[in-house]
N, C-alpha and C positions, 0 to 999 in steps of 0.2 A: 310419147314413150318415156320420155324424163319423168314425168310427172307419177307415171304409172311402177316406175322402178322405183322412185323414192317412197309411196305409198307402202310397196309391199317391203323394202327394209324396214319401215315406220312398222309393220304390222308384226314382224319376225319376230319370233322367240327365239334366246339362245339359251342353254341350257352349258352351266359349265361343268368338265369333268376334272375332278383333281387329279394331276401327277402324284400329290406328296399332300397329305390330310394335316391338320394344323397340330401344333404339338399343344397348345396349353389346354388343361384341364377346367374347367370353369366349376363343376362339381361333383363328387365322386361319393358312393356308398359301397359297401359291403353287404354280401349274403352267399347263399347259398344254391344260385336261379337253376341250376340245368342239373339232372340227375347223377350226371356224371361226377360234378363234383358233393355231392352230398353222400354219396355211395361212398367215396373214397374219404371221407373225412375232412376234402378240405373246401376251398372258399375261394369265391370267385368276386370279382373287382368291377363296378360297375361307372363309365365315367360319361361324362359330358362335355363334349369336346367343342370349340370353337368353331363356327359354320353350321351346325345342326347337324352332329356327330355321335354316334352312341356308340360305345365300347366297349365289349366285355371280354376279361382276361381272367384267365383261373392262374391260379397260384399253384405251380409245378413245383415239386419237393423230388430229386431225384438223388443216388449213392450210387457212385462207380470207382471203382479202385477196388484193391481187395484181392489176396491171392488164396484161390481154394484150396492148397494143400497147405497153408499156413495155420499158426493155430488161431483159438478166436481175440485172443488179444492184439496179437500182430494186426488180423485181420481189420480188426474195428480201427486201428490207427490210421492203418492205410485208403479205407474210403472215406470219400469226398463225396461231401455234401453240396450237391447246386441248386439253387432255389431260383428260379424264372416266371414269368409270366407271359403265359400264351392266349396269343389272340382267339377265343371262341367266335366270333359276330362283330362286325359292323355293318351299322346300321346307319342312312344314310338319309338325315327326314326332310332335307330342305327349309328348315324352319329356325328360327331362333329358340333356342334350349333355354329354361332358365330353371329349374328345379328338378331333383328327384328322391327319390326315396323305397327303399326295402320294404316290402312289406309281406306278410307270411299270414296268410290266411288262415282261422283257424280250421285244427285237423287238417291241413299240408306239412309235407315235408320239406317245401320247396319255397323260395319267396319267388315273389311276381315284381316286376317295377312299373312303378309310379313316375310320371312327367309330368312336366306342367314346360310350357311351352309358349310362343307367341298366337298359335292357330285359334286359341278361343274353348280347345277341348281339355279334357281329362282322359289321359291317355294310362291303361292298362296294359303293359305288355308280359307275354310269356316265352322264356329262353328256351325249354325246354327241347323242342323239334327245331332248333337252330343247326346241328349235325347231319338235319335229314334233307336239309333243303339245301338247293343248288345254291344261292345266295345268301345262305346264314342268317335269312330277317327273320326274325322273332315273330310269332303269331300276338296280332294286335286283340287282344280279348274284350277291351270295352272301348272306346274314346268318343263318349257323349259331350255334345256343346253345351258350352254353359255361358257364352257371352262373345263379344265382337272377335275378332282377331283385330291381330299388334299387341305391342306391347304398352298399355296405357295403364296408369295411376292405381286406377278403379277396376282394372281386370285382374281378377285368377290367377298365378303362376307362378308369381313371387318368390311364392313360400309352399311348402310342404311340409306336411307332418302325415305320420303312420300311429295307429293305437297299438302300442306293444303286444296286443294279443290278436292283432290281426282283424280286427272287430268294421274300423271306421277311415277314413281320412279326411285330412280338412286343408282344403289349398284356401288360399288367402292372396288378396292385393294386397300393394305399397298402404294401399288408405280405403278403409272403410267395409269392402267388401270379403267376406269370408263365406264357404261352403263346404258343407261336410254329407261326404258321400258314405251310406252303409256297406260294409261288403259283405257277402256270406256263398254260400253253396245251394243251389235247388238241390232235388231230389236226384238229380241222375247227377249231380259232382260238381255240374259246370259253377263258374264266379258269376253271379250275377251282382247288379249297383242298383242302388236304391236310387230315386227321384233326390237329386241334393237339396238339402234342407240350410237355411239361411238361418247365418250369425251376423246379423251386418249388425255395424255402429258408426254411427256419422261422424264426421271430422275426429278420424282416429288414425293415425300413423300405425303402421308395424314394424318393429325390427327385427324379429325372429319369433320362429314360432316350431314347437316340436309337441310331439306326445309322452303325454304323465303317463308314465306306470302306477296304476294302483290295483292291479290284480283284475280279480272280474268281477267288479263293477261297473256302473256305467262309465262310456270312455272320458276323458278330459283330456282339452289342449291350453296348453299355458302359453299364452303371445304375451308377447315385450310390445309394448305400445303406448301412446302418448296422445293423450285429446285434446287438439287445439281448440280456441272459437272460432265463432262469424268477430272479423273487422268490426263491422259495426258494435258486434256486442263489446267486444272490446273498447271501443272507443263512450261506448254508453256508460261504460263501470265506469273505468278512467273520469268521466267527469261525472260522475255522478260521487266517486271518491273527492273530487275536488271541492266539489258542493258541500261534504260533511265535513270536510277539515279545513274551508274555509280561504282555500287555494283559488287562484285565479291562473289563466291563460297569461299573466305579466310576467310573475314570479314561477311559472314553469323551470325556467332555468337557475333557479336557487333554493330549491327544495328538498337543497341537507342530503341529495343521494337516495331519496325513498323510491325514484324510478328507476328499475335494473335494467339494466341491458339485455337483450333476449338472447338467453346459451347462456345466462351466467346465474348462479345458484339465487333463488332467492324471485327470480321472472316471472312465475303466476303458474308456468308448466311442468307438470310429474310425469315422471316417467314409471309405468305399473306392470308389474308381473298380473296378468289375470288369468282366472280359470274358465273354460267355455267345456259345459258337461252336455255328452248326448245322453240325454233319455232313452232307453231303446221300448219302454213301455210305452211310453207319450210319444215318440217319435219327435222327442222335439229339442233343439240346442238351446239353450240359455248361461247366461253371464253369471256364472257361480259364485267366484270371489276373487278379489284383486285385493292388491297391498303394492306398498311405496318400493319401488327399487330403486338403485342408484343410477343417478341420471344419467351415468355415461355409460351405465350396462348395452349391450350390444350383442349378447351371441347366452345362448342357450343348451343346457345336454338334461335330458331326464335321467334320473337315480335312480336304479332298481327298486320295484315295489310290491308289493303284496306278500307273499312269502319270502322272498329274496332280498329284500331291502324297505328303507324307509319312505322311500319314495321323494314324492317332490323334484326340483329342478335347481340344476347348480347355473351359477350365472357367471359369465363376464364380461369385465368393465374394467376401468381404466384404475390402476395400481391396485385392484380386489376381486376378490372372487368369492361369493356369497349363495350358500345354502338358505333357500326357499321354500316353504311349504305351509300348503293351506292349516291351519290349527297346530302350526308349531309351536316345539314350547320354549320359553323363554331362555336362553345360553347362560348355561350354571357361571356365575364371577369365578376369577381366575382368585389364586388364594391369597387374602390380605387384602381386594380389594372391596372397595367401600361404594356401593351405588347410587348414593348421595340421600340416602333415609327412605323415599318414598318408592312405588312399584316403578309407580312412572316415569321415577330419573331414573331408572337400571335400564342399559341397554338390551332391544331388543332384536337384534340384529346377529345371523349367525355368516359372518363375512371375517375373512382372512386378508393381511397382505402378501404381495407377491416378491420375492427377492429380487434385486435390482443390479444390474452391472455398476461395477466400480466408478467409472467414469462417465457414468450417465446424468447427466443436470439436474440437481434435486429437484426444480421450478420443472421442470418437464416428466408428465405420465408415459406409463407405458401401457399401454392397448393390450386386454387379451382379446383377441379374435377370430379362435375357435377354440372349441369344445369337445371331447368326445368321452363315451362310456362304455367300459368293456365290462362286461357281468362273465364274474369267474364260478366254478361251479361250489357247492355249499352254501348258500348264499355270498361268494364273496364277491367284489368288483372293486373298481377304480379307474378311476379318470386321468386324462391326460389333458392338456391348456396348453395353445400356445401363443408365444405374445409376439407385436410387431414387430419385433427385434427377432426372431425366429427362436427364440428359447423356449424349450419344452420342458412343461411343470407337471408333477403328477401329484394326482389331487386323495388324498385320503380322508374318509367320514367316522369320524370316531362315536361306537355306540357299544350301549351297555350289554354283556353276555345275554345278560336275562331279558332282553325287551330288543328287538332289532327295529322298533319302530322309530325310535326317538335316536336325534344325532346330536350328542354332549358337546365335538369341537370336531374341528377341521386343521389339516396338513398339509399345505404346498409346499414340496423342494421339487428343488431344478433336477432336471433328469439329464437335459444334453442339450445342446445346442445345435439345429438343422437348420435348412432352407426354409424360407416361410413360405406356405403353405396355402391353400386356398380351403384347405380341410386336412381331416386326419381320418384313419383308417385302421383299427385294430384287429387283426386278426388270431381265434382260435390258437395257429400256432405258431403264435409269438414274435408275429412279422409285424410291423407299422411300413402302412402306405402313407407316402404325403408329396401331391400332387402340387408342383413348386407352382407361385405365382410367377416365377422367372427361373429361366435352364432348365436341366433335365428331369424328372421325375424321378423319386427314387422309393424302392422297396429296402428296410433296416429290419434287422432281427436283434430281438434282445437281447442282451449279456446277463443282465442284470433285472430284477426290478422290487426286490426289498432293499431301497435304499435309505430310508427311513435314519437309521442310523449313522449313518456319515454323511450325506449331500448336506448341502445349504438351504435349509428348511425356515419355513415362519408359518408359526402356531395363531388357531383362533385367540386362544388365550393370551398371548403378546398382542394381540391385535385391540382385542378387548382392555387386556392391562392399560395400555398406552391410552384409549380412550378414558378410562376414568381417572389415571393420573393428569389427565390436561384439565379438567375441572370443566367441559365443556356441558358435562351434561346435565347443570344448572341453567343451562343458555337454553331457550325456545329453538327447538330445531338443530340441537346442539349435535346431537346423533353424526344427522344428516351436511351439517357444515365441516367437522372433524374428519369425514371419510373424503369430502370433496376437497382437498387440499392436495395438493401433488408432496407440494414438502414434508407434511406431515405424514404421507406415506413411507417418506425415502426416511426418516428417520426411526420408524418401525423394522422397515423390512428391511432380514440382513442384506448385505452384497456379495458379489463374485465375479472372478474372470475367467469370459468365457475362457474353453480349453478345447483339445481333440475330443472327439467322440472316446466317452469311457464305457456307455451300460448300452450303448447301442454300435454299428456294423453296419455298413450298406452292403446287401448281396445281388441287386439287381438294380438297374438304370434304365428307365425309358428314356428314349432322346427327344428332345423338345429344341425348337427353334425360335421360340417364343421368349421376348418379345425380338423380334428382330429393327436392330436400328439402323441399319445401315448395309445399301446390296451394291456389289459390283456385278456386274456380268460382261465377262470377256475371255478369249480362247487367249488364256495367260499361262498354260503348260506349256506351249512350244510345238507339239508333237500329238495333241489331240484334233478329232474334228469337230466337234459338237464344242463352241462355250461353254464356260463351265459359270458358277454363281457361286460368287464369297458373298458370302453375311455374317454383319458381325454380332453378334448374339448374347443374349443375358443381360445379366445388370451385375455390378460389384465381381465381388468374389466367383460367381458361376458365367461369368462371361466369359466369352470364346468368338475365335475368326474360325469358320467352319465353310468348307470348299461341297457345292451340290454338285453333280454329273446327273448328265441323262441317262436312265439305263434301269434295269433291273441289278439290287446287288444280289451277290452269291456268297455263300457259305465253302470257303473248302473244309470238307472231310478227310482227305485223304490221297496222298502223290506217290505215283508207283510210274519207276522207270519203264519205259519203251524199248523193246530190243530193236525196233528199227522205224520204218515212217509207215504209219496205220494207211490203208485205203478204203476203209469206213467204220465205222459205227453203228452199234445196234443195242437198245435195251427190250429186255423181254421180262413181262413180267410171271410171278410164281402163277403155274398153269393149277396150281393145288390148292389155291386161297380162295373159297368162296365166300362172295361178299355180304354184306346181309343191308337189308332196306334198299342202300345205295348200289350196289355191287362196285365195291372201289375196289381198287384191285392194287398192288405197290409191284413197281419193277424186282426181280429178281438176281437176273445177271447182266452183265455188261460186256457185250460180245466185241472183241477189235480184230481186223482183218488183215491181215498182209499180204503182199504177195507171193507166199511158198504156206501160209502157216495162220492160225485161230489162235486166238489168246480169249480166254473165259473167265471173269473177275465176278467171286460173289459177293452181294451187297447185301451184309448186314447190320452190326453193331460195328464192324470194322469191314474192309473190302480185303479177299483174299482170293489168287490165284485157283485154278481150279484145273484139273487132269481131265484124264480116262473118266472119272467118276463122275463126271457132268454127263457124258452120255455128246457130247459134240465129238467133231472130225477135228483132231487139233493140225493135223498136218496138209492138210490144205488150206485156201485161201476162203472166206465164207462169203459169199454174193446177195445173198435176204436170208432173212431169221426170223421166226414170230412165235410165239404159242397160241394154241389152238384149244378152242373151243371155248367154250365162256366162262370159266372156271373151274370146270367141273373137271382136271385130268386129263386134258384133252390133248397132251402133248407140248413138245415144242421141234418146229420143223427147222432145219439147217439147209438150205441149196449151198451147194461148192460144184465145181464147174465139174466133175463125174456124175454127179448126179444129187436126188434129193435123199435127205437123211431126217424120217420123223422117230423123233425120241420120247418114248411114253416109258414110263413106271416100272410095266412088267416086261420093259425089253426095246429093243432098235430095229428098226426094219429101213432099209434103203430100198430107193429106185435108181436103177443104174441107168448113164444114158445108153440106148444101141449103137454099136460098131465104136467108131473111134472120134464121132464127132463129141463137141464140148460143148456145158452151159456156159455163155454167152454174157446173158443179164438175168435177173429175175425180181421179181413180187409176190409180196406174201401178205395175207393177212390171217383172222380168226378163223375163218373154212378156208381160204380158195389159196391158191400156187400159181404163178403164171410164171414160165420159163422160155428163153429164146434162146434158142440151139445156133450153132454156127450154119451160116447158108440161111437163115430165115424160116426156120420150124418153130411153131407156135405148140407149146403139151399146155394144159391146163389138167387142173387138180383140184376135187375137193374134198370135202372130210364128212366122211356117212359118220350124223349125228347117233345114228343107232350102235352100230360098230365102233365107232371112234379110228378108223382107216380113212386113208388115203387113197383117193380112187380116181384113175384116169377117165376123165370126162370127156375132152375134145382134142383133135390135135387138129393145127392150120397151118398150111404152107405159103407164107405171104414174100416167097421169092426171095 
């Protein structure tokens, strides 16, 4: 029997259920997924939460204050702007999340999201019938395999990219492996996905990967990536370099510095912006074009394209941020400067530096490590950067009236200083999400956003100027050596100290418990029964000791004195509200009981007292209460110990009890009344669907 008991715990699954779902964000997009909010204008918040968590929150815009016989100036002073974010859907995958992405098919109104995941598939979901279902999960529209499950090197999930016109996607590994799936519509509307079509390249790293805007033509995706060799090949060149210049395995260790260290400029490895184009004639991906980026680039945002902008891909990296495109043209010299006679010493390179805090070590970079792109209407847009330091820079493309294809110079000034971030999030209107890598979550609206003229800005053209003043770029690789210097940054780019938030506002807070470093648990109130859990939480400046309870919390709305001690409770919802798809129905009144006396509170924007005009018995005590019938008007019934009182629309009809006996107890529900008289008389009641009455059905004398 031992043996047989320890077997079947050995064989048991357990499955865990969360109290409390994880607070940090791992990665977050923006769109437009559910009708509801594309109808209203605004824009819904999609994230990926730690555990294999999905979440989606629309962005609430509400105004209350305001007095209607005021005039309208008055008026507009007096309301209050609340902006929140409500839970639509969670979703609940069991998996390890590691990617997502918006994507808007074309001719939808709607976008769809894109996963990528540890399971092995390509998951397609749609938010839209999330309201209709009892669980809020989003209808799974595609999620075709495409390799093992886990999360391994050489699988799928990495990365995501969308084609700005809704055309393609291309999920990617850490190394080597890339796949790009066609989307489009059959004939009756549905999404269908093409058979994925292979971009692989062998011993290639990826660090980011996103989709070019170039209008409609075929799609491109621009990956940040790095190809190493095979060992051996390595170790072949290596001495076959030694063979030509005469070197030996003795002298290895005095060879003047010609062997770099691997990570440091000058090692044998490039790091490349490349273009991968789908054919949609050929059906086929192939390696378009690449060029040299800077080796410590790291994160990627596409530039609006085709009508709207010039396209291509802004990048960053450590103390720069550099405009990229395939057949760009060369960055006009800043004025006075000299690019040392030939084409080929004039830098080609359209890269910015970044402003730096005051007391930050010149010998030490700063990391930008994200990115994002908000496309305004007219063709306009602009970008937002933020760096390890959580400083947020906004990025401006400067291009000529007459030509919006070609970009003459670039703008970074500091916008504000926030929590850092795991991503960024701009929305429509005028809110920034940014999902903290530590503490709480916060939604900012903007104050401000033509700063151009006052902030602490650095021009491409200082950036440029400062390169040809150094003389470097007589030097092989001179470009490339100049921008990799940390110090050489910090003497370009102006400085600043940080400050309060000026162009930006926080209007809303997700709360996050992440990272938690430290838990107590123990019944340390005194006077509770449940233990309660301290944790102490955040990092730096957003940490906090934060006390959990067991329990559901509540919201109070509203506190209205008692004239004396209730003997029960009743809500009853509106008998007039029919529901539609779902039939949900919301409470109406909130019935309190005494003993001489009814008290009737309606619930609406505010809860208020309620008379004679409710159509209740206020001067007796009420024993059950319900509304009747399924929506449709059907009443709402009062029992008090004389008898029953159904209250409909066009009027009150009571049943009295006979002679002098009293209701006792009763039950009520949608049809039926069940009453017990003193001495043990059972009446029963139900409601003719036809009629909408009250009708005596049974009566039982159970003594």
């Amino acid at each position: 029997s031992t043996m047989t008991s320890v077997t079947s715990a050995a064989a048991m699954k357990l499955l865990d259920v969360r109290l409390k779902h994880a607070g940090s964000i791992l990665a977050s997009t923006i769109g437009e997924f559910t009708s509801g909010s594309g109808g209203g204008g605004g824009q819904e918040i999609a994230c990926l939460r730690a555990g294999g968590t999905i979440d989606l929150y629309r962005i609430v815009i509400s105004q209350s204050g305001g007095d209607d016989d005021a005039d309208d100036e008055d008026e507009d002073d007096e309301e209050e702007v609340t902006t929140t974010m409500k839970l639509v859907s969670r979703v609940e995958t069991r998996s390890n999340l590691r990617s997502l992405r918006a994507l808007r098919i074309s001719g939808s109104k709607r976008d769809v999201l894109v996963v990528g995941s540890d399971s092995g598939c390509f998951s397609v979901l749609d938010f839209e019938n999330t309201s209709n279902n009892n669980n809020n999960a989003p209808t799974i529209l595609h999620c075709p395999p495409f390799g093992k499950a886990s999360i391994r090197r050489d699988t799928p999930g990495q990365y995501l990219a969308s084609d700005p016109r809704g055309r393609a996607c291309m999920i990617a590994s850490v190394e080597k492996r890339k796949l790009v799936y066609v989307v489009h519509r059959d004939s009756t509307g549905k999404v269908t996905l093409a058979s994925p079509l292979e971009a692989h390249r062998p011993r290639t790293l990826v660090f980011d990967l996103v989709g070019v805007d170039n209008g409609y033509d075929n799609p491109i995706f621009a990956a940040l990536e790095v190809q190493y060799e095979e060992y051996e090949d390595g170790v072949l060149r290596e001495r076959k370099r030694r063979e030509q210049s005469g070197e030996t395995a003795a002298n290895n260790n005095n060879n003047n510095g010609e062997d770099v260290e691997i990570g440091q400029p000058g090692d044998g490895f490039t790091k490349q912006l490349a273009y991968y184009e789908l054919d949609l004639g050929l059906n086929h991906v192939s390696r378009r074009w690449a060029a040299k980026a800077h080796r410590t680039a790291c994160c990627l945002a596409a530039v609006p394209g085709g009508a709207d902008g010039p396209s291509g891909v802004l990048i960053g990296g450590e103390n720069y941020i550099e405009y990229m495109h395939e057949g760009m043209a060369v960055p006009p010299l800043p004025n006075g400067g000299n690019g040392g006679g030939s084409n080929d010493a004039k830098p080609k390179r359209m890269i910015c530096a970044i402003p730096r805090r005051e007391l930050h070590p010149a010998a030490k970079g700063v990391l930008i490590t994200c990115i994002t792109v908000l496309k305004q209407k007219k063709g306009k847009f602009f970008a937002l950067a933020q760096s390890e330091l959580g400083d947020v820079y906004k990025i401006t493309l400067t291009m000529p009236k007459d030509d919006k294809t070609t970009v003459t110079g670039m703008t970074v000034c500091l916008l504000d200083t926030l929590p850092v971030g795991n991503g960024m999030n701009i929305s429509k209107l005028a809110l920034l999400f940014i999902p903290a890598e530590f503490g709480d979550h916060g939604l900012y609206q903007f104050d401000a956003i033509d700063i151009e003229e006052n902030a602490v800005k650095c021009t491409s053209d200082q950036t440029i100027g400062a390169l040809l003043r150094s003389g470097e770029m007589t030097v092989e690789n001179g470009e490339d050596g100049f921008y990799g210097k940390s110090v050489t940054a910090a003497e370009i780019a102006p400085t600043f100290r940080p400050t309060l938030l000026k162009n930006l506002h926080k209007v809303f807070t997700l709360d996050s418990l992440a990272p938690i470093t430290s838990v107590l648990v123990g019944e340390l109130a005194g006077n509770e029964v449940s233990p309660q859990i301290y944790a102490l939480c955040g990092r730096g400046p957003s940490s906090s000791l934060r006390v959990l309870r067991h329990g559901m919390s509540v919201t109070e709305l509203a506190v209205s004195e008692l004239p004396g001690v209730p003997g029960a409770v009743f809500n009853v919802r509106d008998d007039k509200a029919v529901g539609k798809k779902g039939k949900k129905f919301y409470d109406r009144y909130i019935v309190v009981s005494f003993a001489d006396a009814t008290l009737v509170l309606s619930v609406g924007e505010t809860v208020e007292e309620m008379g004679k005009e409710s159509g209740f018995l206020t001067t007796e005590p009420t024993l059950a209460c319900s509304a009747l019938g399924s929506g449709d008007g059907g009443g709402i019934v009062q029992v008090y110990p004389g008898g029953v009182r159904h209250i409909q629309r066009d009027g009150v009809s009571q049943w009295h009890v006979p002679g002098i006996k009293k209701i006792e107890c009763a039950s009520a529900n949608e049809s039926q009344i069940l009453i017990a008289l003193v001495g043990g008389e059972l009446i029963y009641f139900e409601l003719d669907p036809m009629s909408g009455k009250l009708t005596e059905a049974a009566i039982r004398d159970v003594g």
